[in-house]
N, C-alpha and C positions, 0 to 999 in steps of 0.2 A: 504494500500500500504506500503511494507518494503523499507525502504533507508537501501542503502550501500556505505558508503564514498569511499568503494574503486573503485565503477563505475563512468567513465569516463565522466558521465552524470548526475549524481544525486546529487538534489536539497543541500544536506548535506553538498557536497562540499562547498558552498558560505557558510553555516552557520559554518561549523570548520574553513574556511578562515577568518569570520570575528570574532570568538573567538580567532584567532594566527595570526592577527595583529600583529601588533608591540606593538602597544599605545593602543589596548583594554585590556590587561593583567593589564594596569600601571591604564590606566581611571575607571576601574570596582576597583580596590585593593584603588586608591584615595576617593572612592563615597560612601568606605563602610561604612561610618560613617554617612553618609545624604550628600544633597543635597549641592554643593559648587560653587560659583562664578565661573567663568571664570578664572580671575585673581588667587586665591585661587590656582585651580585645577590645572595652570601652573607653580605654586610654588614647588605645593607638586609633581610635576611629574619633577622631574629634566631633562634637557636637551632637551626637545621637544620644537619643535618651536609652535609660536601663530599660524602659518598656518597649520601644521600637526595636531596642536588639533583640531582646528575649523574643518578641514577635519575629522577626527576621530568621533567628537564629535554627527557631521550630520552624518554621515554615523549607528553608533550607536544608533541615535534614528530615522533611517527610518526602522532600522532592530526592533526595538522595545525594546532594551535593556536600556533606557533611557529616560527620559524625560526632558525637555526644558521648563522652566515656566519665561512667561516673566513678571515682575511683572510692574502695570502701575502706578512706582512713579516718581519722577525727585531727582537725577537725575537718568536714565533707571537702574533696577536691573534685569540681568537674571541669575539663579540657573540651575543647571545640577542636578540631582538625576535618580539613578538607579531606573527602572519600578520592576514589581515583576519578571519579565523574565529577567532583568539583576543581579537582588539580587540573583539567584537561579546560577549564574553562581560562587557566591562566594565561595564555598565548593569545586568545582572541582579547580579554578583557588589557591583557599591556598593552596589546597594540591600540586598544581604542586610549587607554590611558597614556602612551605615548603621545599620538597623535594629540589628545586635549592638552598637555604640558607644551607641545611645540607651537600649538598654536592661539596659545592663550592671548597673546599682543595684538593678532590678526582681527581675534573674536571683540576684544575690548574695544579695539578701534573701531568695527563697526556697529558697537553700541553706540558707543559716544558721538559717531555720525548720523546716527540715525535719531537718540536724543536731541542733539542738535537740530536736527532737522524738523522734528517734531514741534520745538521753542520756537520755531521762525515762523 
């Protein structure tokens, strides 16, 4: 069976929705290094609240792009780490995160032109 994101109905939809989240672009780029606390992964993810990750975090590993290891010491430790179906998501998401860092200057200036434009 072919998937086409652009049908109105097809499955692909939910899965590019849950790659262009918000907080999956920031959660998968935070994870690439291994597995991080809770705590940890709200550090390195500036500005997201503890309830949008915990929502994020569930939602990412029922689609399968992560794993949850609760580990049984005291006091409780639980780790996040990308599954192999979230690591494979790294190559497309640097290159789109490349490209946004190369071309931050480009994007500003034609805010700023277009602001402008808007005042006159």
């Amino acid at each position: 069976m072919g998937y086409n994101v652009m049908s109105a109905t097809c499955p692909s939809r939910v899965v590019l929705h849950r790659i262009g989240a918000r907080w999956t672009v920031f959660v998968v780029n935070a994870l690439e290094d291994g597995p991080l606390r809770f705590t940890v992964l709200a550090e390195k993810i500036q500005g997201v609240t503890p309830k949008v990750l915990t929502e994020t975090l569930r939602a990412m590993e029922e689609d399968g792009l992560l794993a949850r290891v609760d580990y049984a010491e005291q006091p409780p430790r639980v780790e996040y780490g990308l599954t192999g179906l979230g690591r494979s998501l790294l190559g497309p998401l640097r290159a789109v995160r490349e490209w946004a860092e190369t071309h931050v200057p480009e994007i500003l200036e034609a805010r700023e032109r277009a602001h402008s434009a808007r005042q006159d």
